[in-house]
C-alpha positions as CSV (number, residue, x, y, z in Angstrom):
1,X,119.3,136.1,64.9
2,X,119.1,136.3,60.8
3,X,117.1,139.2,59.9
4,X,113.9,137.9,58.2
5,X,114.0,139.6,54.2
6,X,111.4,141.4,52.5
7,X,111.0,141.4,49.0
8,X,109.9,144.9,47.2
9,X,108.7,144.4,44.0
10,X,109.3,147.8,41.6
11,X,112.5,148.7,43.6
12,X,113.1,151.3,41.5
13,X,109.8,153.2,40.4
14,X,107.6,155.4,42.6
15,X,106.3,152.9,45.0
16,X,109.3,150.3,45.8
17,X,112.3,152.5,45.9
18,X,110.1,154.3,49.1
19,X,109.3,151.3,51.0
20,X,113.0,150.2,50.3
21,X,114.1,153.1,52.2
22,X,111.6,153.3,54.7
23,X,112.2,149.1,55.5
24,X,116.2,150.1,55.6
25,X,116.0,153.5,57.4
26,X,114.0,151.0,60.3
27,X,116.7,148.5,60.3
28,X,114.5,145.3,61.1
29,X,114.3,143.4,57.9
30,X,117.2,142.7,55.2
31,X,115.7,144.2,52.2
32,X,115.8,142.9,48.4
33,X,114.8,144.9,46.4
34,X,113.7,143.4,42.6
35,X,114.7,145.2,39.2
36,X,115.0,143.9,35.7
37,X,118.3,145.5,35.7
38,X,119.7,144.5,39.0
39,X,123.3,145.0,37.7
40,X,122.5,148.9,37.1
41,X,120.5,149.0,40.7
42,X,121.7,152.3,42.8
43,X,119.3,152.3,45.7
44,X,119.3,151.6,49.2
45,X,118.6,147.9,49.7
46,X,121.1,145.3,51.0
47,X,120.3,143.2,47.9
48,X,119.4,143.7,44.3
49,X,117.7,140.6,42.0
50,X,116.3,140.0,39.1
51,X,112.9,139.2,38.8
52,X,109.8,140.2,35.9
53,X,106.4,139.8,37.1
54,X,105.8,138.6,33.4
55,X,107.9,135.5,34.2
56,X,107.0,133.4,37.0
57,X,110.2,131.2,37.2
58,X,112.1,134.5,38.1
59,X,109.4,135.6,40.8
60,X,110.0,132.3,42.6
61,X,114.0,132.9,42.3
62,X,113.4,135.9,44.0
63,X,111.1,135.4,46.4
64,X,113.1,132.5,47.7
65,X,113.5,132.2,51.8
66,X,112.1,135.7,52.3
67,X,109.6,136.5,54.6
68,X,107.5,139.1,53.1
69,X,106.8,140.7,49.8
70,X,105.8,143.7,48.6
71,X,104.3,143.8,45.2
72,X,103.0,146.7,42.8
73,X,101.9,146.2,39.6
74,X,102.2,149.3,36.8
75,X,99.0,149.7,34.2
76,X,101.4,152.2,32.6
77,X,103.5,149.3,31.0
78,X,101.2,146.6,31.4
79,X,97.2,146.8,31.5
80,X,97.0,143.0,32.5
81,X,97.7,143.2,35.6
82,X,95.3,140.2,36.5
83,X,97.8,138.2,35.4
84,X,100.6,139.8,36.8
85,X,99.0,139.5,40.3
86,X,98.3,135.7,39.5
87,X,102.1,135.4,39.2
88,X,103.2,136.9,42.3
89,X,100.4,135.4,44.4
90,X,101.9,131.9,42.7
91,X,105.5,132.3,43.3
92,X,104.7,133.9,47.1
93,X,102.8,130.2,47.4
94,X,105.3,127.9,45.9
95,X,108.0,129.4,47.8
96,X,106.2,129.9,51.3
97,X,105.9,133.8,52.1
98,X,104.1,134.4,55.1
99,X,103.3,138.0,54.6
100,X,102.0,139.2,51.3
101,X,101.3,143.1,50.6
102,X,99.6,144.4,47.9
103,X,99.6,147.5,46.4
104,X,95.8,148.4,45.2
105,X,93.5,150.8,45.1
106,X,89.7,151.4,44.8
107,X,87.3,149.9,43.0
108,X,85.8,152.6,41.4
109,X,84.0,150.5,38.8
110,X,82.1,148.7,42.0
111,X,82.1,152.0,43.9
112,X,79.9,153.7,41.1
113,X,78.2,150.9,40.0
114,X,79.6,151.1,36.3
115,X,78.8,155.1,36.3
116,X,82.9,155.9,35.7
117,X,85.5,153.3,34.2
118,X,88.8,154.1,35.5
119,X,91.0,151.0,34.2
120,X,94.3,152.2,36.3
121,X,91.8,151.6,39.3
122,X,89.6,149.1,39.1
123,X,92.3,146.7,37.1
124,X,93.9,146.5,40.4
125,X,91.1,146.2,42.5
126,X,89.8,143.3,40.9
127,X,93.2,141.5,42.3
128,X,92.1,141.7,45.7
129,X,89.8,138.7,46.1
130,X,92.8,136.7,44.7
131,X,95.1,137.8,47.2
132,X,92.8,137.7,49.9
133,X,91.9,133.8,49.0
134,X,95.8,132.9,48.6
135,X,96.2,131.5,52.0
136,X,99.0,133.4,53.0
137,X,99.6,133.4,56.6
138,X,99.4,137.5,56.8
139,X,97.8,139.7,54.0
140,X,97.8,143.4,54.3
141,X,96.0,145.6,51.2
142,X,97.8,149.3,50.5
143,X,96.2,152.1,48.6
144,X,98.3,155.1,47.5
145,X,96.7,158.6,47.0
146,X,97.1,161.6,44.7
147,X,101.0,162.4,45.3
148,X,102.2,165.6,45.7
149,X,105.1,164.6,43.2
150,X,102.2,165.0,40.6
151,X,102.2,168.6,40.7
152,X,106.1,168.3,39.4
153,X,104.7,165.8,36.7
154,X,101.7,166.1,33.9
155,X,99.1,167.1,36.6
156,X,101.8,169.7,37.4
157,X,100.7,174.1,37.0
158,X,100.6,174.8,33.2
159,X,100.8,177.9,31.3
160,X,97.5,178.7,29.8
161,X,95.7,181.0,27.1
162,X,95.4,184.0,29.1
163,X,98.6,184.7,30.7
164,X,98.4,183.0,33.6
165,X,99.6,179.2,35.4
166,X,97.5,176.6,36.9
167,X,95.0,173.7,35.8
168,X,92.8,173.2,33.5
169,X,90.5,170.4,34.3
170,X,87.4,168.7,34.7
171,X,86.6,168.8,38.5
172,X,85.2,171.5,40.7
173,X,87.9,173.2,41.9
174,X,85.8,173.7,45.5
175,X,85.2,170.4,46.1
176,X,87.2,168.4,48.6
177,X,87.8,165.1,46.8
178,X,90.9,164.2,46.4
179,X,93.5,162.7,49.2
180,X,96.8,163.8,48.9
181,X,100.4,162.6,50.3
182,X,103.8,162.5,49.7
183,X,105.4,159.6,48.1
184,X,107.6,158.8,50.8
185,X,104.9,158.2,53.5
186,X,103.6,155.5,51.3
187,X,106.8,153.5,52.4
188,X,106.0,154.5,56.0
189,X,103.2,152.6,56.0
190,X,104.4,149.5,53.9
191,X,107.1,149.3,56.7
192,X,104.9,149.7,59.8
193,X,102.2,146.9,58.4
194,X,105.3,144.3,58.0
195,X,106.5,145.1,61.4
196,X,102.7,145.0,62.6
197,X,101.3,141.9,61.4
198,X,99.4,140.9,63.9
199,X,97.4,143.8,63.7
200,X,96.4,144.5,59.7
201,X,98.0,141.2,58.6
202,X,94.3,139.9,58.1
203,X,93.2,141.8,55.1
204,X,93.4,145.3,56.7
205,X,93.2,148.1,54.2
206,X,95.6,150.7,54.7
207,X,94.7,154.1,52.8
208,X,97.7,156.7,52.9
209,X,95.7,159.9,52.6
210,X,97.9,163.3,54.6
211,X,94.4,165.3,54.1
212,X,91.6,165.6,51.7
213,X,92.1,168.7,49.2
214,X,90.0,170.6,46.9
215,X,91.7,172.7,44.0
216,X,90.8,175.7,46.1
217,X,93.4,174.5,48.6
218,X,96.0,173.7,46.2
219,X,95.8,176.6,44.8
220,X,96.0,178.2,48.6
221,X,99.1,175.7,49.4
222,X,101.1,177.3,46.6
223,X,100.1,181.1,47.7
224,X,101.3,180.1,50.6
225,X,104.9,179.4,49.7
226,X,104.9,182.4,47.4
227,X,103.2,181.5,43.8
228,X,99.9,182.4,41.7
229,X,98.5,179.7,40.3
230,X,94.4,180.0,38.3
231,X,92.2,177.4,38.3
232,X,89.5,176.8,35.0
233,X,87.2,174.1,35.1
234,X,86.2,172.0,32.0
235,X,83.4,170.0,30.7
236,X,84.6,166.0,30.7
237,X,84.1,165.7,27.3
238,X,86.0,168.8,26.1
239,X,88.3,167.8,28.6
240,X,88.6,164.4,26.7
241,X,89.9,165.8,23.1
242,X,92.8,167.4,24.6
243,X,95.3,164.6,24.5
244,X,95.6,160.9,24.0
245,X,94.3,159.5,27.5
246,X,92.6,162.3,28.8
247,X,89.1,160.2,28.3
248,X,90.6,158.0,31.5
249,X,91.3,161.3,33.6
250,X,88.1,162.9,32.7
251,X,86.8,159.9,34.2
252,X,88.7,159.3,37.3
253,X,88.1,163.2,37.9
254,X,84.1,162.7,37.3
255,X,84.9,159.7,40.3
256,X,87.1,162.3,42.5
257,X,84.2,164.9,42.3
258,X,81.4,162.3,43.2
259,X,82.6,159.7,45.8
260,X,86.5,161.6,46.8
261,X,90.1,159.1,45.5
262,X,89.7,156.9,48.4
263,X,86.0,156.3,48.0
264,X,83.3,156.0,50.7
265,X,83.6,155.8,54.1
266,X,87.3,155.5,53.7
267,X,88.1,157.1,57.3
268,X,88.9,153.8,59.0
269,X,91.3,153.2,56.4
270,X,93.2,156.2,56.5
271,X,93.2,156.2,60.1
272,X,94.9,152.9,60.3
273,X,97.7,154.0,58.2
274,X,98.3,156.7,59.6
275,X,98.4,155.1,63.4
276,X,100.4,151.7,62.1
277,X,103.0,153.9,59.4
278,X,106.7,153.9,60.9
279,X,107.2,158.0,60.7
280,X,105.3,161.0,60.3
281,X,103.0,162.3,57.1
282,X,104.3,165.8,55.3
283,X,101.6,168.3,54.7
284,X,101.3,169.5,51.3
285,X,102.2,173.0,52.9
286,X,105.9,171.5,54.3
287,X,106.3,169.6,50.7
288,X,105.9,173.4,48.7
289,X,108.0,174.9,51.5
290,X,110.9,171.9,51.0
291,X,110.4,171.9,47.2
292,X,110.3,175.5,46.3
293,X,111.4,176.4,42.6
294,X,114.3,178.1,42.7
């Protein structure tokens, strides 16, 4: 028989270039995965197309006799992404996809009733009741945590004033609020809800989430694997003159600290990843141990 194709949307940032490797390294689906540069594409998937979620002619191209699509949407380089969703919920339509995952995550507007605005959040939350009244035959919701990979990037240990590295941020650093991962389980669980349909193909959340981490424990992770890292907690709104943007973090810290990443009663959720996903989680202990600085 024809292997059915799945469609990942963002082959090649964060997101799609894991569930591209975690749909390949499973072997069931023929995978295509969707770039704006398809001719410069160097990643795993049988298949590279073009396709912009800005242009709904292109979506449709692509999405053409697959299966299943994944789709992401990125705040970073566009904040409409209302719009973008209303695209690829259109061209999954016209072109008959039967299974439809989207890449959300919560609402934290809704989830403290207008007390933190954290646009890279909510933007994407709002989405959900239009994929949920699409129509597709399967529908499966997927919301990514704090990645590890962040402590390599902006949220990574900085040198500060007195000598020492860490973070300097607005949260209590004893508080266990945010859930953690690593990047590559998110494709774990992308893969295991297209081959599990039946089960969270009816507008199952799936929250990847290894463990729920204070700063405290960060900050024990890395003693662990041999470095000293300092902690120093800031008021919001000091917190908010430091750079361009760092109003939106003091913000989504604020939400961290009062109601954790995932939000309330989020158990369920991360259970259900966790017991769908194709492979194992790595602990942030095994992901300082693998990705030591040498």
């Amino acid at each position: 028989m024809e292997q059915k194709s799945i469609v990942v949307l963002g082959a090649t940032g964060a997101q799609g270039k894991r569930v591209v490797n975690a749909l390949v390294d499973d072997g069931s689906f023929h995978v295509k995965a969707v770039t704006r540069n398809p001719e410069k594409y160097s990643g795993n998937a049988q298949e590279a197309v073009f396709a912009d979620l800005n242009n709904l002619q292109s979506l449709k191209d692509a999405f053409k006799d697959a299966y299943g699509v994944f789709v992401v949407t990125n705040f970073w380089e566009n904040e409409d992404e209302i719009s973008q969703a209303k695209n690829a919920i259109e061209a999954a339509k016209l072109v008959g996809i039967q299974h439809f995952i989207w890449s959300t995550l919560p609402d934290v507007k809704g989830i403290s009733q207008a007390e933190f605005e954290v646009p890279h959040f909510s933007g994407k939350a709002q989405a959900d009741e239009l994929v949920k009244g699409a129509g597709f035959k399967y529908v499966t919701f997927v919301q990514p945590p704090f990645y590890y990979q962040n402590f390599v990037g902006m949220l990574g240990p900085q040198p500060k004033q007195d000598g020492t590295t860490g973070w300097t941020l607005p949260i209590d650093p004893a508080k266990k609020a945010i859930h953690m991962s690593d990047i590559n389980d998110f494709g774990k669980v992308v893969a295991g809800a297209f081959l599990q349909p039946e089960k969270v193909g009816s507008g199952e959340y799936l929250a990847l989430a290894t463990a729920l981490y204070s700063f405290n424990d960060v900050i024990e992770a890395y003693q662990a694997n041999g470095e000293e890292h300092t902690f120093t907690q800031v008021p919001a709104e000091l917190f908010s003159t430091f750079f361009e943007g760092a109003g939106e973090l003091a913000e989504m810290f604020g939400y961290f600290e009062k109601y954790t990443y995932m939000g309330p009663n989020s158990e369920p959720r991360i259970d259900l990843a966790k017991e769908i996903a194709s492979g194992q989680f790595v602990s942030l202990h095994e992901w300082l141990s693998q990705n030591k600085k040498v």
